[in-house]
C-alpha positions as CSV (number, residue, x, y, z in Angstrom):
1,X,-2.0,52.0,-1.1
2,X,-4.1,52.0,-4.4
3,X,-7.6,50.3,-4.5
4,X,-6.1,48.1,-7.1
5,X,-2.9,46.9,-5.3
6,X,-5.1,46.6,-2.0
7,X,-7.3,44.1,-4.1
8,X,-4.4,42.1,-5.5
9,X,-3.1,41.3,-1.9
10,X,-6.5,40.0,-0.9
11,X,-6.2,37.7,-3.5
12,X,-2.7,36.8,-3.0
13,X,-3.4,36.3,0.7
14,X,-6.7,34.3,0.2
15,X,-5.1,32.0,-2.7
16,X,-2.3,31.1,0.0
17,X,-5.2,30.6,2.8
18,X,-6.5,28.0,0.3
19,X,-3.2,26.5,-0.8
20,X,-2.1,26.0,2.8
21,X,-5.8,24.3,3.5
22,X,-5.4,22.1,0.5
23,X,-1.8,21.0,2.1
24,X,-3.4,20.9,5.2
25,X,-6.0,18.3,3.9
26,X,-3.7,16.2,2.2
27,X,-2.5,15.2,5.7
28,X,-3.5,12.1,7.7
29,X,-3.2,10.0,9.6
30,X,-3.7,6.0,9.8
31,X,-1.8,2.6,9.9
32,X,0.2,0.6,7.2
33,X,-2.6,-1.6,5.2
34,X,-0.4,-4.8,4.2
35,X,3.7,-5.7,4.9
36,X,5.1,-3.7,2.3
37,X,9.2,-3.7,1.5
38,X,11.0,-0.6,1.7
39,X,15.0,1.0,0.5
40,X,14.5,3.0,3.5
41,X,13.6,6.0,1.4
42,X,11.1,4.4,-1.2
43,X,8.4,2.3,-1.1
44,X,6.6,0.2,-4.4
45,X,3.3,-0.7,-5.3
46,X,4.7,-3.7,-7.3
47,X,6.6,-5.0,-3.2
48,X,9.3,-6.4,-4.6
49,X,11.7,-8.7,-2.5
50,X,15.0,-7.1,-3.4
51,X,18.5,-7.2,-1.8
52,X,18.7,-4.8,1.0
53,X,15.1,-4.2,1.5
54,X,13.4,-4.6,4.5
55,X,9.7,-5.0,5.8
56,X,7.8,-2.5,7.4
57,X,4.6,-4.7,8.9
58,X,1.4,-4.2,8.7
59,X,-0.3,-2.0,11.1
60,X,2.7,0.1,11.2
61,X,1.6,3.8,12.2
62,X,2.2,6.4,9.3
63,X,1.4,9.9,8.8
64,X,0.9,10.6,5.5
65,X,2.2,14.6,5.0
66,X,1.3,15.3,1.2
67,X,1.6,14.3,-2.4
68,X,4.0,14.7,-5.1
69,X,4.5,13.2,-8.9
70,X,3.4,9.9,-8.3
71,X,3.8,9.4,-5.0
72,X,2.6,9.4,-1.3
73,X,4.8,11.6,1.6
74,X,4.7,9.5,4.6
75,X,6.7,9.9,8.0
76,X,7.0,6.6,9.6
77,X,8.4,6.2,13.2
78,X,9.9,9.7,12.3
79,X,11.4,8.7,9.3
80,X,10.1,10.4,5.7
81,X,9.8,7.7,2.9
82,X,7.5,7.3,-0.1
83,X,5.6,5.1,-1.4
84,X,5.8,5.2,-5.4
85,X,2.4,4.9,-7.7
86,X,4.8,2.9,-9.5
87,X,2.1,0.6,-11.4
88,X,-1.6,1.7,-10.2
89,X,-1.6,5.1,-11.8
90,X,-5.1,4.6,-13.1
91,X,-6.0,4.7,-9.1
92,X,-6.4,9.0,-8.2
93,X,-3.4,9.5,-5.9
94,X,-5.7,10.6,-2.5
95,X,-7.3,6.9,-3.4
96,X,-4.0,5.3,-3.9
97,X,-3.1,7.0,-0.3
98,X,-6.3,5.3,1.5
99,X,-5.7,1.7,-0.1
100,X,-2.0,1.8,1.5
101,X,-2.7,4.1,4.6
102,X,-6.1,2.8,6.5
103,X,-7.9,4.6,9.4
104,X,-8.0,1.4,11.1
105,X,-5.3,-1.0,12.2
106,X,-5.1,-4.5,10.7
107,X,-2.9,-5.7,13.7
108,X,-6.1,-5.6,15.4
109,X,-7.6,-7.9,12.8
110,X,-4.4,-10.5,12.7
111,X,-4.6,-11.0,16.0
112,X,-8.1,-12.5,16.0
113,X,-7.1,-14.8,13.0
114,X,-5.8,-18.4,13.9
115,X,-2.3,-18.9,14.4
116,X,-1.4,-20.8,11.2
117,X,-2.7,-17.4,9.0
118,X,-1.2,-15.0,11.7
119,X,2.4,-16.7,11.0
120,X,1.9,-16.8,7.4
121,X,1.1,-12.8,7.1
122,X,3.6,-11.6,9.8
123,X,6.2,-13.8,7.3
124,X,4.9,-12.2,4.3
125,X,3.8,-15.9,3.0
126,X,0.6,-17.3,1.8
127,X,-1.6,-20.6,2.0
128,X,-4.5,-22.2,0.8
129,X,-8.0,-21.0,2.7
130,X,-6.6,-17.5,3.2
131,X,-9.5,-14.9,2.6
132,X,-8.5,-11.8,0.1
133,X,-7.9,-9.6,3.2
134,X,-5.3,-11.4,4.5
135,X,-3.4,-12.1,0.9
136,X,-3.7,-8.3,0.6
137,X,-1.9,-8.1,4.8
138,X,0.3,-10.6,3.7
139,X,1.6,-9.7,0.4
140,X,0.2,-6.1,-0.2
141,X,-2.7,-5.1,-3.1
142,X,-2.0,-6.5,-6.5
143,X,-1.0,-3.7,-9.1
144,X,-3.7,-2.3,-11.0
145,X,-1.8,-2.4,-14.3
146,X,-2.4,-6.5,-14.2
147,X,-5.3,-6.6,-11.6
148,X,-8.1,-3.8,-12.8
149,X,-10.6,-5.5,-10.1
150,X,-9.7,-6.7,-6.6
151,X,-13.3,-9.2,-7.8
152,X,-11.2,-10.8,-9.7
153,X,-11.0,-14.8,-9.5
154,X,-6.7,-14.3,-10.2
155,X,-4.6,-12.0,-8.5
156,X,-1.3,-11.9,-10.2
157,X,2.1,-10.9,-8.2
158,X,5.8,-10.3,-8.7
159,X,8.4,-10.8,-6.3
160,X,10.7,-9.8,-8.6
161,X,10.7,-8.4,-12.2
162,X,11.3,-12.7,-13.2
163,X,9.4,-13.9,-10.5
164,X,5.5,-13.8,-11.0
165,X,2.9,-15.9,-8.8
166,X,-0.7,-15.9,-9.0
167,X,-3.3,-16.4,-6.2
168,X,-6.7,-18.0,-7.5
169,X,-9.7,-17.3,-4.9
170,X,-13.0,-19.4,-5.2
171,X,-16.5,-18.2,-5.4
172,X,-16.6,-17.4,-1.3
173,X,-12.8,-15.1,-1.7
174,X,-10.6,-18.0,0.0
175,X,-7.3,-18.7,-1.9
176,X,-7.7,-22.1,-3.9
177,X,-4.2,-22.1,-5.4
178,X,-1.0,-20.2,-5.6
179,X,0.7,-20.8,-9.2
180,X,4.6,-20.0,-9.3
181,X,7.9,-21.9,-10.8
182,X,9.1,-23.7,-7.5
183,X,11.7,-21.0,-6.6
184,X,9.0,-18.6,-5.9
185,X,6.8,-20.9,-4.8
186,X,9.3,-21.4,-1.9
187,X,9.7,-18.3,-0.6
188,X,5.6,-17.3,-0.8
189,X,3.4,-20.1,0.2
190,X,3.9,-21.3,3.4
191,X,3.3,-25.1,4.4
């Protein structure tokens, strides 16, 4: 085999090596951060409550197996889905994967929070005194397209393309108000 040929094969082989290491990288594994609503295939940043979705909890164990256009590869309970960069895409994908997929389990949290907040994130609800951790168990993290800073005094939601809320924190990150029209209020704040 020529010198030249024998070269070109090394650097065949050794861009593969790296290829498959990136891949390899990509790959993690962890728990779901917040409740999040899925098709069964696909699921959004923006957690909209649409017919026919359902909720995969928080503290849910995924693998996360790569990345494509705008989107995480996860396997959940053996199942693949993905979960879109629908409206963050100023967040680095590999970022967008750590905010959804964390290395430790909230369940563990939830269950040392009092019983009132426990029911209101396991129902994907919210109420006054809630700290920004919970909302963000509860509800899932606000889209960065309407929510640049998670410091921000107003997080603003959608439960549906009509159906905005907004969750206003004080100066210590406990939820002060939740502004919605009363249909959406109804189905988010719990009493």
């Amino acid at each position: 085999m020529p010198i030249r040929s024998m070269v070109s094969l090394a650097v065949v082989i050794a861009l593969a090596a790296c290829a498959n290491a990136a891949r390899a990288a990509e790959q993690f594994t962890g728990y779901l951060c917040c409740n999040m609503r899925t098709d069964g295939s696909w699921i959004s940043d923006i957690n909209y409550a649409e017919n026919g979705k359902t909720v995969i909890p928080a503290g849910t164990p995924v693998k996360v197996l790569g990345y494509g256009r705008q989107r995480v590869h996860i396997e959940i309970g053996g199942k693949k889905q993905a979960i879109g960069n629908d409206y963050s895409r100023d967040l680095a994908l590999d970022a967008f994967a750590k905010r959804y997929v964390v290395a430790e389990s909230p369940s563990d949290k939830l269950a040392q929070y009092p019983k009132p907040v426990q029911d209101a994130i396991t129902s994907m609800r919210l109420r006054k005194g809630m700290s920004r951790e919970q909302v963000l168990m509860a509800v899932g993290y606000p889209v960065t397209s309407e929510n640049p800073s998670l410091d921000a005094k107003v997080w603003h939601y959608w439960l549906s393309s009509f159906a905005e809320y907004r969750v206003t924190f004080d100066e210590q990150g406990l939820v002060t108000e939740i502004d919605a029209d009363p249909d959406t209020r109804d189905k988010v704040v719990m009493q």
